[in-house]
ZANUSE-896287 format. One record per residue (C-alpha): residue in three letters; y, z negated, x. Coordinates in steps of 0.001 Angstrom, whole numbers, plus 524288, in hexadecimal, padded with zeros to 5 digits. Example, Ala and Ser with C-alpha at 12.3 -4.5 7.8 and 13.67 -1.06 7.14 Angstrom:
REM residues 2
ALA7EE6C7E1888300C SER7FBDC7E41C83566 
END
This chain:
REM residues 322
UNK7A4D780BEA7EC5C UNK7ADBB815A87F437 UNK7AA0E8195480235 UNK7B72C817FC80B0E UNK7BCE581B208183A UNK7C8588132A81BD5 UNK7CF888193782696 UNK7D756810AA82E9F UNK7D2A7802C483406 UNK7DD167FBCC83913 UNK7E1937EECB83323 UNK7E4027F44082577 UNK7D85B7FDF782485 UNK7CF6D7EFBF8292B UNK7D5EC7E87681C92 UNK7D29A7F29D813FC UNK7C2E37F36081934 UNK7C3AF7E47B818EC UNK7C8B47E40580BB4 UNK7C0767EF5980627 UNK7B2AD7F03480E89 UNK7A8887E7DA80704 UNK7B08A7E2547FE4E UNK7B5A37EEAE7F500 UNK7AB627F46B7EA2A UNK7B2F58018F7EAD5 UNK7B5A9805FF7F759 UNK7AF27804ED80442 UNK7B2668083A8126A UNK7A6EA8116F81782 UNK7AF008182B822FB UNK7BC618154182BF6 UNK7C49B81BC78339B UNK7CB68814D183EDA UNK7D26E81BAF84B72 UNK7CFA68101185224 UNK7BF7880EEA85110 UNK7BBFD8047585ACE UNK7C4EB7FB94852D1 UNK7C0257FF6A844F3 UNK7B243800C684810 UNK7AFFB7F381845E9 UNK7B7B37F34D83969 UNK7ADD87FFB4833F4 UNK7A2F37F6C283A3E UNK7A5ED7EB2483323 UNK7A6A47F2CF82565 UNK79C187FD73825B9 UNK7A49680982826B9 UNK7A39F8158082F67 UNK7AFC28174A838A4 UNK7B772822EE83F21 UNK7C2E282739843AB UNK7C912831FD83A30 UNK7CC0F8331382C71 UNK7C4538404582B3C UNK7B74983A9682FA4 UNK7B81A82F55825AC UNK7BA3783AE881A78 UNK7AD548421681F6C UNK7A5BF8344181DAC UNK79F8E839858112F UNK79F2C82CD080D20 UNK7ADBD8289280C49 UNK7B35682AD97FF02 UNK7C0528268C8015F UNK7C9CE8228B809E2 UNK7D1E7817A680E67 UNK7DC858197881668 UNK7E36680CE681E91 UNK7EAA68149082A78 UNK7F8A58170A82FE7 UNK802BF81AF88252B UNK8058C827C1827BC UNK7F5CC82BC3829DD UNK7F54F828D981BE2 UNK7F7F4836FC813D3 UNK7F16783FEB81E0D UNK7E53C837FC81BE1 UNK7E69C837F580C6C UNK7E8B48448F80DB6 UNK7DC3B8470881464 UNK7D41083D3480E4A UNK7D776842D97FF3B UNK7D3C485064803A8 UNK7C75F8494180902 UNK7C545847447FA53 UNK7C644837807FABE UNK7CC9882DA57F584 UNK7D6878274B7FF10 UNK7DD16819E67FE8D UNK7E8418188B8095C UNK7EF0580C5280E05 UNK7FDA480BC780D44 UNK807CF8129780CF8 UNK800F681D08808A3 UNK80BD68265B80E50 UNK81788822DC815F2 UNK81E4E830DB80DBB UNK81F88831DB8011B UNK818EB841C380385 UNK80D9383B8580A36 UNK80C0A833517FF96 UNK80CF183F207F576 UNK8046B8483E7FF90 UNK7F89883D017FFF5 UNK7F95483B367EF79 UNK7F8FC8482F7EE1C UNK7EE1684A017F671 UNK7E4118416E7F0EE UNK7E8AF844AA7E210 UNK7E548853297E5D2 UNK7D8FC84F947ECCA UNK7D5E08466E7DFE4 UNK7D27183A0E7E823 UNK7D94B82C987E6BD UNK7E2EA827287F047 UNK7E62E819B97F165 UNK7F0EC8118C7F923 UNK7EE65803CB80093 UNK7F9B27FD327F96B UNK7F24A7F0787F7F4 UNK7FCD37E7567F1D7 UNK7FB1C7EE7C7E5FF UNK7EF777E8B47E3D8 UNK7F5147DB007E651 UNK7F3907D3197D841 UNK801477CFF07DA3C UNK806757DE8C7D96D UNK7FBDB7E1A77CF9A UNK801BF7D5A97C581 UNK80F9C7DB667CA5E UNK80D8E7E93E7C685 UNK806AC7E5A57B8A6 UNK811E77DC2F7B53D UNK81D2A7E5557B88F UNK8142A7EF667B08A UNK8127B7E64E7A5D7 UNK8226A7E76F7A2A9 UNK824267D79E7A223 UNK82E147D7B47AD51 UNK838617E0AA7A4D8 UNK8402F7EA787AABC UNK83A9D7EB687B969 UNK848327E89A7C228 UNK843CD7E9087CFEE UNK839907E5A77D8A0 UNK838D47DF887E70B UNK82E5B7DB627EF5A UNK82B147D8617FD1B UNK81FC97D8F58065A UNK81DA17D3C8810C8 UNK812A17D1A381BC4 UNK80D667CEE182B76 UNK803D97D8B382C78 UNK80C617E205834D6 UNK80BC17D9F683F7E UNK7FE817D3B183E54 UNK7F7DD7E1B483AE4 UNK7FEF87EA1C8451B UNK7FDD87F8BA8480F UNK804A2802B98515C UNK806FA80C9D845ED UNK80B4A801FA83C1D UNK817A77FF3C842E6 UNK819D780F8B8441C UNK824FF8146083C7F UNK81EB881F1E8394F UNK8117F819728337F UNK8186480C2F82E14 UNK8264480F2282A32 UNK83192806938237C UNK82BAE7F90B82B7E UNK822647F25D82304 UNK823EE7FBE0817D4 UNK8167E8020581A96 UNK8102A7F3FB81D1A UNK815247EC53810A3 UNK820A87F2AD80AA4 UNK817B07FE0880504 UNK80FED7F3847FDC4 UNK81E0E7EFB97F69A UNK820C77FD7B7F5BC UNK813A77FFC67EE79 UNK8154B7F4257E73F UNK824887F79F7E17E UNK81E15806FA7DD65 UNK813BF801B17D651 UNK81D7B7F6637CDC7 UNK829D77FFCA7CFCA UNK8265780C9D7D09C UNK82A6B816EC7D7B6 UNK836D1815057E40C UNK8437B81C717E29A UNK84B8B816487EEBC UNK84A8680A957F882 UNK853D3805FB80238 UNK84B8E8011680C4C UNK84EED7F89F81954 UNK845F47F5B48261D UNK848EC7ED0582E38 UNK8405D7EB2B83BF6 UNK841B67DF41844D8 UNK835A97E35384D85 UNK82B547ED3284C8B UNK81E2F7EE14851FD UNK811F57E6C6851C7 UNK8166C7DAB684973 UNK8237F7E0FC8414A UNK82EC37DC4A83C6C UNK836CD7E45483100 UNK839B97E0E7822F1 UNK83DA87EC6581908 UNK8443B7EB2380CB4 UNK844227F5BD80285 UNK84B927F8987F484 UNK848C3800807EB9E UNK84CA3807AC7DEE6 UNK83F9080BB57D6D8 UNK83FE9817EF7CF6D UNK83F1F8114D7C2F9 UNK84C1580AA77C88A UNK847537FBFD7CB3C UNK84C357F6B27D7F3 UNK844AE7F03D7E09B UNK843707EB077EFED UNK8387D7E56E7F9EE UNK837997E07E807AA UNK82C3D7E08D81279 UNK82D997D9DF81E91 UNK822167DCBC8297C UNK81E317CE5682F6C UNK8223F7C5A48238D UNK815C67BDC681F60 UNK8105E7C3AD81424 UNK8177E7C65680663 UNK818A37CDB37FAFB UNK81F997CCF67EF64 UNK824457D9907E415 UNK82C887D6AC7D94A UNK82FF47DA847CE55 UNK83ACD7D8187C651 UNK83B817DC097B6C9 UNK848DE7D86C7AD6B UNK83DF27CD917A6C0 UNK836997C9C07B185 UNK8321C7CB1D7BF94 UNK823947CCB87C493 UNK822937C9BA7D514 UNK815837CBCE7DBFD UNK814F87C1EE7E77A UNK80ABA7C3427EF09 UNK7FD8F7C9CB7ED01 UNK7F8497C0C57E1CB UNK804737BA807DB56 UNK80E3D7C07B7D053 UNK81B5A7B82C7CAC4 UNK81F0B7BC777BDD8 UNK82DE27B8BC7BB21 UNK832E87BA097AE2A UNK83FF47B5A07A53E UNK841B97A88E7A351 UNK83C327A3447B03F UNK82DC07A5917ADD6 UNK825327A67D7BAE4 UNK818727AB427B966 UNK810C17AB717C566 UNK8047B7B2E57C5E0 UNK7F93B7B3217D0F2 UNK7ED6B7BB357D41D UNK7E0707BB1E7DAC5 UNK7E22B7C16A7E7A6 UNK7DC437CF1C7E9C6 UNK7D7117D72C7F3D5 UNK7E2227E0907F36C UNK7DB7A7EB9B7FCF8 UNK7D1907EA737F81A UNK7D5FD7ED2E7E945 UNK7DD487F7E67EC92 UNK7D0FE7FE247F2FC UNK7C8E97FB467E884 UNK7D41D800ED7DF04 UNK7D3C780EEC7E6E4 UNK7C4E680E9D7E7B7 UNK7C51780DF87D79C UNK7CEEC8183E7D773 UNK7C8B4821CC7E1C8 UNK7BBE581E9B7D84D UNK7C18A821C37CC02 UNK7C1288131E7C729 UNK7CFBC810367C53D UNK7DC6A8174E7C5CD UNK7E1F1813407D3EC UNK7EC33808717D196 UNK7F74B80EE47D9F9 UNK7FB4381D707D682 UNK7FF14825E87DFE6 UNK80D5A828907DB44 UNK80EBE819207DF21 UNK809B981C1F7EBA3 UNK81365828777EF95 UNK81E25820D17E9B2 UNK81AD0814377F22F UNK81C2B81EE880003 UNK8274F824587FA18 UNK82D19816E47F8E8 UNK829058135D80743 UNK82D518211280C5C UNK83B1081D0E806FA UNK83AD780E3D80BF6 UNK839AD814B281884 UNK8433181EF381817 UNK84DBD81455812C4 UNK84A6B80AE781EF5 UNK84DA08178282740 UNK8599E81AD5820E8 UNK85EC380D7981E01 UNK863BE8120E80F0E UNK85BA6812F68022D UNK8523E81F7F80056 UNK84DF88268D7F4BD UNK83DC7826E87F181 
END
């Protein structure tokens, strides 16, 4: 069982405690860190950890062996920074960067300090995208010919904060929110981005937004591709992927539709899963030395990079080079 501090306990940091305190065999919460203590204490109350109000005092706690990290975007590679020279493992929500060079600088960081980081991508643990990356692996589509997807979701209105709707901590609308999940979800089919022609558009900002962005894309490898988020939609999610013998579409978290020649429709469904909490478990094995960590870290500069370029496009209004 790792000892952890999770630092940051607003409404994500409170799904990850609820999803991991007293329910994960791995990885426990034994300190927080909140700037607002009258309104976490009860949180830390509730679930047996110590609480304070800086990063530094949870990486004195000589109990905390690692580090969770659920705060404002572009907190995220200072703290990495300082956590991996603390010695300790360090999982950190997404984006992990909003650059591309803070990516690099916070990989490069823990590999010299010799500690695991992880990233809060969570979809990837969704059975769905798990069946969708072993059959495009497996070579029974054919040739891959593109891939699409969209994702869509309420929870930037219902889960509202002042430095969400910042450009400067949540950039390219709901890129940061949902479109980073597709983003993740296209590297780790796809590979690696080489452009994207990427367009924003905003009908209202603030507390409960309105803004839908659509994205292209040419992969290195070549393979086209395109998704859409819209910010207020009711929930959805769906990736794609087309081969010259068949297509394989992940709908959903639990459901896969196999399509091949001839008409064939397979569909396939899964037992729900506790994504956060797989995806914790999955960096406590790493950070132990049980398993190799499921995402590598060139996927996760290459998902920024992506991002950083989404964002640039939606500036520029014209396609942009990774």
């Amino acid at each position: 069982m790792i000892n952890a501090a999770i630092i940051g306990l607003g409404w994500w940091g409170k799904n990850i405690v609820a999803a991991i305190q007293g329910k994960s065999a791995k990885l426990r919460f034994v300190h927080g860190v909140s700037k607002e203590l009258d309104a976490a204490l009860p949180i830390a109350e509730a679930n047996g950890f110590t609480l304070s109000d800086d990063l530094e005092k949870a990486l004195a706690d000589k109990r905390v062996e690692a580090v969770v990290l659920a705060t404002p975007h572009s907190l995220h590679t200072d703290q990495i920074v300082r956590v991996a020279r603390a010695g300790k493992p360090v999982f950190c929500e997404k984006p992990l960067a909003l650059k591309r060079a803070d990516a690099e600088r916070s990989v490069a960081a823990c590999a010299q300090a010799g500690i695991q980081l992880g990233v809060g991508t969570n979809k990837r643990f969704w059975p769905s995208m798990a069946e969708l990356r072993r059959v495009a692996a497996s070579g029974v589509l054919g040739r891959p010919m593109m891939i699409e997807g969209h994702y869509s979701n309420e929870n930037s209105g219902l889960h509202f904060s002042a430095w969400r709707d910042s450009p400067n901590e949540s950039p390219g609308g709901g890129m940061t929110g949902t479109g980073i999940h597709l983003l993740d979800a296209f590297v780790s089919v796809a590979g690696p981005v080489a452009e994207v022609n990427a367009r924003l558009i905003t009908h209202r900002r603030g507390p409960d937004p309105r803004d839908a962005i659509a994205v292209t894309f040419t992969f290195a490898s070549g393979l086209p591709g395109y998704f859409g988020a819209v910010r207020a939609s009711p929930v959805y999610w769906r990736v794609h992927l087309f081969g010259d013998e068949g297509s394989a579409e992940a709908l959903g978290e639990n459901q896969v539709v196999l399509r091949s020649r001839g008409g064939k429709v397979e569909v396939r469904d899964f037992p729900k899963v506790d994504s956060l909490l797989a995806e914790i478990d999955a960096f406590a094995d790493a950070a132990a030395g049980r398993a190799p960590y499921p995402i590598q870290t060139r996927e996760m500069v290459d998902v920024v990079a992506a991002l950083e370029a989404i964002v640039r496009s939606t500036e520029a209004g014209k396609p942009v080079s990774v």
